[in-house]
GUSEKOL-704321 format. One line per field, with one value per atom (N, C-alpha, C, CB): x, y negated, z negated; atom name. Coordinates in nm, 2 decimals. Glycine has a CB too. Example, Ala and Ser with C-alpha at 12.3 -4.5 7.8 and 13.67 -1.06 7.14 Angstrom:
# GUSEKOL-704321
xx	c(1.32 1.23 1.32 1.13 1.28 1.37 1.29 1.41) $
yy	c(0.57 0.45 0.33 0.45 0.22 0.11 0.00 0.06) $
zz	c(-0.78 -0.78 -0.78 -0.90 -0.71 -0.71 -0.79 -0.57) $
atom	c(N CA C CB N CA C CB) $
END
This chain:
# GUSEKOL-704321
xx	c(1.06 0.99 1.08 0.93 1.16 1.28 1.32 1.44 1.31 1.32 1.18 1.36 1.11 0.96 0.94 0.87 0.97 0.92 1.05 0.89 1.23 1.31 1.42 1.35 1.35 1.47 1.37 1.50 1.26 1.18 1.13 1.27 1.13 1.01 0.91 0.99 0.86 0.69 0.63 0.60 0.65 0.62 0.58 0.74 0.63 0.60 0.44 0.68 0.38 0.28 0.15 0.27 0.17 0.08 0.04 0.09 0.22 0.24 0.18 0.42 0.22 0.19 0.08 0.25 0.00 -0.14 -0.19 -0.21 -0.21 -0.19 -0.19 -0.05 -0.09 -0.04 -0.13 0.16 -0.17 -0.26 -0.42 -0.27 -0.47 -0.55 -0.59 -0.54 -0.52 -0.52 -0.56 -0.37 -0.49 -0.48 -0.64 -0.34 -0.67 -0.82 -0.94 -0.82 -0.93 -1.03 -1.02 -1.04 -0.88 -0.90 -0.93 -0.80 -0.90 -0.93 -1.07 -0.79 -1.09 -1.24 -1.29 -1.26 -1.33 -1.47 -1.60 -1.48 -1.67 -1.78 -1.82 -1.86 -1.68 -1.72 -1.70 -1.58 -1.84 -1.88 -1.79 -2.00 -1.72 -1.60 -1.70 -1.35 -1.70 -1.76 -1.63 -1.79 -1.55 -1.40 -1.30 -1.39 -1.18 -1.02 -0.94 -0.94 -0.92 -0.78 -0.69 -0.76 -0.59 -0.44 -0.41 -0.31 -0.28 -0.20 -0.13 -0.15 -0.15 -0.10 0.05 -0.19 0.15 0.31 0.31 0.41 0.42 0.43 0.48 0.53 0.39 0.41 0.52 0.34 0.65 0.78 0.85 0.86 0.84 0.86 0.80 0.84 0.69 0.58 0.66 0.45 0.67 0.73 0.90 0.73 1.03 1.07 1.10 1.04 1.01 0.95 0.93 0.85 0.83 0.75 0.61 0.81 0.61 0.51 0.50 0.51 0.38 0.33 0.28 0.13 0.39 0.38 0.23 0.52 0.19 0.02 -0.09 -0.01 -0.05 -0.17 -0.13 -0.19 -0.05 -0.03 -0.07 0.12 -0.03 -0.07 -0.26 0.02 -0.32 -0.45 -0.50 -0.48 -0.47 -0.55 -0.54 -0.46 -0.43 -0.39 -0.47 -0.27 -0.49 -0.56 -0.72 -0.51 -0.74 -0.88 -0.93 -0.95 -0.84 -0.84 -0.90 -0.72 -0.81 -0.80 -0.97 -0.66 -1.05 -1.17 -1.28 -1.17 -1.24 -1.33 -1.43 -1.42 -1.33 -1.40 -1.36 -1.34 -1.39 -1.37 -1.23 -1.50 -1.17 -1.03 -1.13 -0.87 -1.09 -1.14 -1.04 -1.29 -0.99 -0.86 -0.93 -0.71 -0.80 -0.82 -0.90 -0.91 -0.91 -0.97 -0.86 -1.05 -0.77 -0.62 -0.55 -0.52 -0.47 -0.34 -0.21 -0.37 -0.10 0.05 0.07 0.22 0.08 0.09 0.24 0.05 0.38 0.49 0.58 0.43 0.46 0.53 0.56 0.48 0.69 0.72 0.81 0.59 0.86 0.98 0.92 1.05 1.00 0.97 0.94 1.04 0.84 0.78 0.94 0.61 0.97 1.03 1.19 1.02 1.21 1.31 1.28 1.35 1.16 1.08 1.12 0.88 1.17 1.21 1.10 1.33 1.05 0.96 0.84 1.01 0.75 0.59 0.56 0.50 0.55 0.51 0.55 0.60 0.71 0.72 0.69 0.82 0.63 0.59 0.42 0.61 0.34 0.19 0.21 0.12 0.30 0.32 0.37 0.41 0.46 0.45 0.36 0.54 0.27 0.19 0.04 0.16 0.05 -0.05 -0.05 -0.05 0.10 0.16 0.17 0.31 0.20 0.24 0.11 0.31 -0.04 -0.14 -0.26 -0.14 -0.35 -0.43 -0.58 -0.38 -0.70 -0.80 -0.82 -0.89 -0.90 -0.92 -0.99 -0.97 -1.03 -1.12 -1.21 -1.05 -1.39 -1.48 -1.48 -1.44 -1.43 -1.46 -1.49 -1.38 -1.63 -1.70 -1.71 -1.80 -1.73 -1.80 -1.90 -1.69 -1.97 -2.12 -2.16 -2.25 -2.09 -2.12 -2.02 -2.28 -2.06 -1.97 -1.89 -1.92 -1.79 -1.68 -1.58 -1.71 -1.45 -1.34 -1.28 -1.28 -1.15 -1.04 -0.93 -1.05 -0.79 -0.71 -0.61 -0.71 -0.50 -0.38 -0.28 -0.36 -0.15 -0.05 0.09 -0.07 0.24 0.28 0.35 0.31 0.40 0.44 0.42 0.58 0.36 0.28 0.38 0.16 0.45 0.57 0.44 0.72 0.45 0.37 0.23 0.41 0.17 0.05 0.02 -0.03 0.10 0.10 0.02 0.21 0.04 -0.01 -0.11 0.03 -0.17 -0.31 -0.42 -0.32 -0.33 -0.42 -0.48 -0.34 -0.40 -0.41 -0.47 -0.27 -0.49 -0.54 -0.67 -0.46 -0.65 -0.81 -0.88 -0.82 -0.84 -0.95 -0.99 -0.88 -0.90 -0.95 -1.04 -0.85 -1.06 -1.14 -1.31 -1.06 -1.34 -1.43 -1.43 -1.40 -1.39 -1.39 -1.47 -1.29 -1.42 -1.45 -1.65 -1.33 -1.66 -1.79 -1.81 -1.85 -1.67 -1.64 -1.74 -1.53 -1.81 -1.88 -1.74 -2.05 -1.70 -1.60 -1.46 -1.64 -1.35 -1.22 -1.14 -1.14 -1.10 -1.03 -0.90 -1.10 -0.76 -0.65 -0.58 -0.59 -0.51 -0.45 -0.30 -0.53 -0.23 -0.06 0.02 -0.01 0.09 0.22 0.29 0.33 0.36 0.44 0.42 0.60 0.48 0.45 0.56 0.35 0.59 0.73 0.66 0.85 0.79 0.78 0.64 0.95 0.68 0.57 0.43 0.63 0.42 0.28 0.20 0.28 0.05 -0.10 -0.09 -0.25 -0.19 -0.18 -0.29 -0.15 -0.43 -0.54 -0.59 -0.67 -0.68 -0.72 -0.84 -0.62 -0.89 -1.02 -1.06 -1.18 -1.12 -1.14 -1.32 -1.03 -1.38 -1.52 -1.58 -1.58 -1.69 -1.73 -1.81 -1.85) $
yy	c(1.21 1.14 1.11 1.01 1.08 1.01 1.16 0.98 1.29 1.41 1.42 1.58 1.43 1.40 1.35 1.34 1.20 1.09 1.15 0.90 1.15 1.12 1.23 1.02 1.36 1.48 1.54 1.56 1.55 1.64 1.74 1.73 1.72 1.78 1.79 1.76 1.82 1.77 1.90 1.77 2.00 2.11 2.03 2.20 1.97 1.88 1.85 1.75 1.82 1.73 1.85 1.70 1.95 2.01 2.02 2.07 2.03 2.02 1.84 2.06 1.77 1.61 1.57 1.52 1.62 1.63 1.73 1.69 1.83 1.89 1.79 1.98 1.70 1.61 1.46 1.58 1.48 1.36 1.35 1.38 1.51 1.54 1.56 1.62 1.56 1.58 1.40 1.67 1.35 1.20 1.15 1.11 1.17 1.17 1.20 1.31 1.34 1.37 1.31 1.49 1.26 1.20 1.06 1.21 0.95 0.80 0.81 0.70 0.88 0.85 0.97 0.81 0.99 1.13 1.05 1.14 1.14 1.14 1.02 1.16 0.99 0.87 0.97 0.69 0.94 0.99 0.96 0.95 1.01 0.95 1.01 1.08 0.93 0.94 1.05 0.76 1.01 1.01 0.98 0.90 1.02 0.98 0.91 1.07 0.82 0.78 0.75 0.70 0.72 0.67 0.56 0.79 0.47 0.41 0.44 0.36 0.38 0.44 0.36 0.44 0.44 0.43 0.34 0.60 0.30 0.21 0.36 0.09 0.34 0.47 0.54 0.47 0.40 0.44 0.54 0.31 0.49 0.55 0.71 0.47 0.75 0.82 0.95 0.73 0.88 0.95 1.01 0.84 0.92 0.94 1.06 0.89 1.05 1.15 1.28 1.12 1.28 1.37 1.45 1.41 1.33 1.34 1.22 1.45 1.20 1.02 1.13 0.90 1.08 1.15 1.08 1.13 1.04 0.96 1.04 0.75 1.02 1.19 1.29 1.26 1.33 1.51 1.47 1.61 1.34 1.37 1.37 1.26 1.28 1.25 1.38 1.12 1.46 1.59 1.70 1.66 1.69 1.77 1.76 1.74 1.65 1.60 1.62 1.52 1.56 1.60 1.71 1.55 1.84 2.02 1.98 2.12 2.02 2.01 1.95 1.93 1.81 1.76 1.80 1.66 1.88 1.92 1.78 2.02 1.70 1.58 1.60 1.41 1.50 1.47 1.38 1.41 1.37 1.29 1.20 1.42 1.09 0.98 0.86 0.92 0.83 0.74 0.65 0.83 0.60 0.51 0.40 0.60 0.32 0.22 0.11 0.25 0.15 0.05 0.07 0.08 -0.04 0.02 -0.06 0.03 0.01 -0.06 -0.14 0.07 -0.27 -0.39 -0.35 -0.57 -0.32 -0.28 -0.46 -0.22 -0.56 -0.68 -0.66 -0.79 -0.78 -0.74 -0.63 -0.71 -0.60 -0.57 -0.44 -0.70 -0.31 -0.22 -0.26 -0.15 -0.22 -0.30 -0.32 -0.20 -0.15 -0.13 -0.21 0.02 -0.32 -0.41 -0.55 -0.42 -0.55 -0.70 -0.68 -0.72 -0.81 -0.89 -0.96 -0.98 -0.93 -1.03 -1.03 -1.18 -1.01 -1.02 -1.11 -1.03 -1.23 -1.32 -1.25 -1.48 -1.18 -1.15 -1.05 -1.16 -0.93 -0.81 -0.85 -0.65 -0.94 -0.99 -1.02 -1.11 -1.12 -1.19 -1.11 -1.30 -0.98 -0.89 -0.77 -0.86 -0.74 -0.65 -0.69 -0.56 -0.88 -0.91 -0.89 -1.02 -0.91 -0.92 -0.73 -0.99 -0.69 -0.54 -0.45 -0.48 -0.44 -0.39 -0.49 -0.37 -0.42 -0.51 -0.38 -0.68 -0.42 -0.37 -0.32 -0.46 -0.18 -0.15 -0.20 -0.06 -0.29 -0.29 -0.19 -0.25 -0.22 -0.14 -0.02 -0.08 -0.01 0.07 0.01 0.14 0.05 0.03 0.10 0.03 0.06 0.20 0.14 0.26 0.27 0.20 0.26 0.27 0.13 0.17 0.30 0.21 0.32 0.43 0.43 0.48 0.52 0.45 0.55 0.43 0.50 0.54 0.57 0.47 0.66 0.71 0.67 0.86 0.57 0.56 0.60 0.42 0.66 0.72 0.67 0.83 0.62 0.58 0.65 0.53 0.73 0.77 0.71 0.82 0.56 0.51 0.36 0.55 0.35 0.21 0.13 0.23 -0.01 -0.07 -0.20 -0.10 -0.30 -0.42 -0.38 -0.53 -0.34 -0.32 -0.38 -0.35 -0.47 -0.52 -0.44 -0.57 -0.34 -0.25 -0.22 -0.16 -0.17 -0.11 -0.16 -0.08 -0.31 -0.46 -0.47 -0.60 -0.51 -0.55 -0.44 -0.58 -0.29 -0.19 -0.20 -0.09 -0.20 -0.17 -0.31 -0.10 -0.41 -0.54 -0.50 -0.70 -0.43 -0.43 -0.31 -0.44 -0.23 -0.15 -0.19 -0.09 -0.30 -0.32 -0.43 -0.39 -0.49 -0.54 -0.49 -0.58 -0.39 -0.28 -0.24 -0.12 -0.27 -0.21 -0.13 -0.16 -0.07 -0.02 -0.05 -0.07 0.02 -0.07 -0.09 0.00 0.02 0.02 0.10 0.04 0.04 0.14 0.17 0.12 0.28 0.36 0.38 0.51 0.38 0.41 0.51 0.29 0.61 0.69 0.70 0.80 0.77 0.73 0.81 0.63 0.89 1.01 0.97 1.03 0.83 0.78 0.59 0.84 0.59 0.48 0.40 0.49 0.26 0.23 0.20 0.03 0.17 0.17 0.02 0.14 -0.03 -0.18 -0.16 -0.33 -0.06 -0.05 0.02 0.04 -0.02 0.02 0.16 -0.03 0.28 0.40 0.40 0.51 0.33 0.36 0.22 0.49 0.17 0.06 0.07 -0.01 -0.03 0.01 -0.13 0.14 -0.16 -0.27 -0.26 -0.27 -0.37 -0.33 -0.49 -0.25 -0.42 -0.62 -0.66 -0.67) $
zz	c(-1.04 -0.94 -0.82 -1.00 -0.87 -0.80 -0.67 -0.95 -0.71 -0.59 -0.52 -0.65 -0.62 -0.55 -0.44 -0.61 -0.42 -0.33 -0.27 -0.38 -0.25 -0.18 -0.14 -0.22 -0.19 -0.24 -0.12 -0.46 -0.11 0.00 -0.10 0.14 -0.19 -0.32 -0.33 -0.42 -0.19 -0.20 -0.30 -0.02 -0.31 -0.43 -0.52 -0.49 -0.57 -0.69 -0.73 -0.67 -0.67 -0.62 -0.71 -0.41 -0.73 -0.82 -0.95 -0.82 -0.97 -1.11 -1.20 -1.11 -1.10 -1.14 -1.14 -1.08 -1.01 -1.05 -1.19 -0.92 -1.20 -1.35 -1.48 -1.36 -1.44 -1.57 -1.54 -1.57 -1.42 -1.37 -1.44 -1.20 -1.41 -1.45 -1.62 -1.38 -1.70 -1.83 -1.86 -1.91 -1.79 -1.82 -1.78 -1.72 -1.66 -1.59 -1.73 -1.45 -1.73 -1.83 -1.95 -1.85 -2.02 -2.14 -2.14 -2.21 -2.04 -2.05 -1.96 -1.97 -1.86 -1.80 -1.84 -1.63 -1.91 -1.99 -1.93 -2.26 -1.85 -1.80 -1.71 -1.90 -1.63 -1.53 -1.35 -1.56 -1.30 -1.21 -1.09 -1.20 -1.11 -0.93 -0.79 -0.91 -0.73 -0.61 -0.49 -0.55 -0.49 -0.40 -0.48 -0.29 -0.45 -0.45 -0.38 -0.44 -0.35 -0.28 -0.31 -0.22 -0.22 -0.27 -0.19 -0.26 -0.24 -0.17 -0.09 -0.22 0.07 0.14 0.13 0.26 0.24 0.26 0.41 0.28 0.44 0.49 0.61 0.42 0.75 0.82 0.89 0.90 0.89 0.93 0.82 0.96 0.67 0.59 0.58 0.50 0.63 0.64 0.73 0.72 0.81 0.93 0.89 1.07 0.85 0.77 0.70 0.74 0.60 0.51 0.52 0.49 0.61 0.62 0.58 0.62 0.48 0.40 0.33 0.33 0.24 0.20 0.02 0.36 -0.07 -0.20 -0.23 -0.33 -0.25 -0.32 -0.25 -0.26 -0.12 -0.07 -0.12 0.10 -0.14 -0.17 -0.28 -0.16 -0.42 -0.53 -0.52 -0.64 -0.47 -0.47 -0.42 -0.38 -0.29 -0.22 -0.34 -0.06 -0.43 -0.56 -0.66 -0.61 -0.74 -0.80 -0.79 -0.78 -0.62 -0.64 -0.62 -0.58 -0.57 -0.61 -0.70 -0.65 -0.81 -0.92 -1.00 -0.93 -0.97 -0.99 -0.94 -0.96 -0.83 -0.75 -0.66 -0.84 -0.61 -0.56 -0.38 -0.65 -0.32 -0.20 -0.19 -0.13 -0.13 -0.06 0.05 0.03 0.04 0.14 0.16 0.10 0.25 0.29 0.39 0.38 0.46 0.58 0.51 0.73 0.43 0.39 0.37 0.28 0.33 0.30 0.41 0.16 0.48 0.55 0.52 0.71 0.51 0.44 0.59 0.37 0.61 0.70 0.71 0.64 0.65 0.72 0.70 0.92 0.64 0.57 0.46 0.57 0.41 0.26 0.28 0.17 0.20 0.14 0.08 0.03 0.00 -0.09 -0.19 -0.11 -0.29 -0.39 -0.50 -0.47 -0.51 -0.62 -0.62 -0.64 -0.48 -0.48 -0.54 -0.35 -0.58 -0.59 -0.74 -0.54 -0.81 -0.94 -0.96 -0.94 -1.07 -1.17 -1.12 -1.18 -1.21 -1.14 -1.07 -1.22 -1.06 -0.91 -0.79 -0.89 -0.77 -0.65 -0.66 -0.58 -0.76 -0.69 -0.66 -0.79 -0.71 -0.64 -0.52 -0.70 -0.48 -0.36 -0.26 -0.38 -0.29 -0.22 -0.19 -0.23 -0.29 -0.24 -0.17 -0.35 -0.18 -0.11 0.05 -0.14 0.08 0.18 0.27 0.12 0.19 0.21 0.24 0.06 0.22 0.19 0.26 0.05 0.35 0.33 0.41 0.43 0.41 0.41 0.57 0.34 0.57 0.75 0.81 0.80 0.90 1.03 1.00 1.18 0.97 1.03 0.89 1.20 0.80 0.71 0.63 0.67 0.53 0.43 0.28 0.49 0.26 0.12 0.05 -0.02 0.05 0.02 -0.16 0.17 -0.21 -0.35 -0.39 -0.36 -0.50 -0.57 -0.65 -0.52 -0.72 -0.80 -0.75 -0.98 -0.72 -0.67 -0.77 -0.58 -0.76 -0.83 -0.72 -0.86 -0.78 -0.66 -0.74 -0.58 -0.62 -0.66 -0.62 -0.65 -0.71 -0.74 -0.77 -0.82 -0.75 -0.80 -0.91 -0.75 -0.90 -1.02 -1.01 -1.04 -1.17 -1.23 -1.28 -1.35 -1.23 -1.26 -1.30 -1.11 -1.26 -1.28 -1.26 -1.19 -1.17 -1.12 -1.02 -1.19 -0.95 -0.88 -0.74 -0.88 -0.71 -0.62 -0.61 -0.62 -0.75 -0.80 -0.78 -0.92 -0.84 -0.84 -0.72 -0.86 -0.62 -0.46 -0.41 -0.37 -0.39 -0.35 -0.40 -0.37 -0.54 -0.58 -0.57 -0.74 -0.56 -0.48 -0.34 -0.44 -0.27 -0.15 -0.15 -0.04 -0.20 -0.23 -0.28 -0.31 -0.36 -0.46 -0.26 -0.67 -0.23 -0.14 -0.02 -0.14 -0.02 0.09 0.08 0.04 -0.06 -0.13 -0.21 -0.07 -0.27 -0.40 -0.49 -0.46 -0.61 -0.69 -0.82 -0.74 -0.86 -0.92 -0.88 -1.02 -0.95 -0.93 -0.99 -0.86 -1.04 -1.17 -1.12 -1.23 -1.17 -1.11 -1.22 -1.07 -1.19 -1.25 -1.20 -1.24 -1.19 -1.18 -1.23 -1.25 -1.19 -1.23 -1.32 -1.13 -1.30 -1.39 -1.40 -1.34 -1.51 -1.56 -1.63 -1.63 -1.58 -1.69 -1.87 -1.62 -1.90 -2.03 -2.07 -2.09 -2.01 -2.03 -1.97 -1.94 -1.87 -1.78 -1.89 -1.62 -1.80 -1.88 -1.88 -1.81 -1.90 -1.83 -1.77 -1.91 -1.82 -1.70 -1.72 -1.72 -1.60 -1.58 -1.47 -1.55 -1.51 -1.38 -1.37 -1.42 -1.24 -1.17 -1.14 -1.02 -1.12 -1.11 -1.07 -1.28 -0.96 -0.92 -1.03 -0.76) $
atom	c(N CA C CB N CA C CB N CA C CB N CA C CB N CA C CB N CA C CB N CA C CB N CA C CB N CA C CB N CA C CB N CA C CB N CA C CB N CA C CB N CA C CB N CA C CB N CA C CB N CA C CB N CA C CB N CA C CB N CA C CB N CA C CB N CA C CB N CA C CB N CA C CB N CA C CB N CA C CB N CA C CB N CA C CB N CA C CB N CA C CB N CA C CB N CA C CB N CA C CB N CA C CB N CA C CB N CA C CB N CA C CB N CA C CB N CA C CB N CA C CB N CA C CB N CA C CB N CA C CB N CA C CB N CA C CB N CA C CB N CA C CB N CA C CB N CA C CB N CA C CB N CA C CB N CA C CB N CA C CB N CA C CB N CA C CB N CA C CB N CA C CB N CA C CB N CA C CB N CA C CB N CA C CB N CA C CB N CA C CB N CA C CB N CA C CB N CA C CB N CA C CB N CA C CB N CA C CB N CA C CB N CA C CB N CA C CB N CA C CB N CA C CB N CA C CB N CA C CB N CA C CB N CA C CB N CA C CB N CA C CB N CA C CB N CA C CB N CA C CB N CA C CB N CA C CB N CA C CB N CA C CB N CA C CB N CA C CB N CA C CB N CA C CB N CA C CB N CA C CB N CA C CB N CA C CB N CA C CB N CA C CB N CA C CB N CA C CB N CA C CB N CA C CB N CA C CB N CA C CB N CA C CB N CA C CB N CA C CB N CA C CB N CA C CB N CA C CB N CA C CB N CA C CB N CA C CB N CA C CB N CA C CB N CA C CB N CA C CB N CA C CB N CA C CB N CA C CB N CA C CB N CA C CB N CA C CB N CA C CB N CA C CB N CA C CB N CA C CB N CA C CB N CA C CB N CA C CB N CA C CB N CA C CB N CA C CB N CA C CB N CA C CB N CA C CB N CA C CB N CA C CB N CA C CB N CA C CB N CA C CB N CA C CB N CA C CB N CA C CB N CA C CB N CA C CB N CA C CB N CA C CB N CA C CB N CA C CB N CA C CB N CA C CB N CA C CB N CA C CB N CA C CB N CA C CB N CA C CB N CA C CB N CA C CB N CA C CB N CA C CB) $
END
């Protein structure tokens, strides 16, 4: 993961969807995803980069489902800190409240989302993303994830 996100490995992003996808069909069997998204990057980092790994895994992924990609509903605020510097769960909530927050003028009207993550530490991210999602008008939100630490869930879903 670690060349993926910072080595310029964006190649990668197929193969992990692949492994995304096996995970998809076995924990949600026969749940209707409307769309895909992902968590967006903070855009300096973006730029940076050159690329934002959670889209390439999500545009991969939903190949792969044969669904639609639909974004621009979350945007990373550029407050807060990197998640993966934050100690102990209070400060990774308190920072992804801070870090994430919902678009201006974008809705969704019903449906159930799939949101993408490359790696599930606390949840803290998933959490805060996928409220603002159900927020947005989500009816429900399923989250899937490349990697995962040893203590994290592997799928979870959020729903009003």
């Amino acid at each position: 993961m670690y060349r993926f996100k910072y080595d310029g490995r964006s190649y990668y992003a197929p193969f992990l969807a692949a492994l995304m996808e096996r995970r998809v069909r076995a924990d949600f069997t026969d749940i209707p995803f409307d769309f895909v998204t992902y968590v967006p990057m903070h855009p300096k980092k973006r730029r940076q980069r050159g690329y934002c790994q959670t889209e390439l895994l999500a545009r991969a992924l939903a190949k792969r489902l044969g669904l639609p990609v639909s974004d621009g509903f979350i945007v990373h605020t550029g407050l807060g800190g990197a998640q993966m510097e934050q100690k102990g769960f209070d400060a990774r909530e308190a920072n992804a409240r801070q870090a994430f927050a919902a678009c201006k003028g974008r809705h969704i009207d019903g449906g159930t989302v799939l949101l993408i993550d490359d790696v599930l530490t606390s949840g803290a991210t998933v959490r805060r993303c996928a409220a603002l999602l159900l927020e947005r008008g989500a009816q429900s939100v399923y989250v899937v994830t490349a990697m995962t630490t040893p203590r994290a869930h592997r799928g979870c879903k959020m729903q009003r």
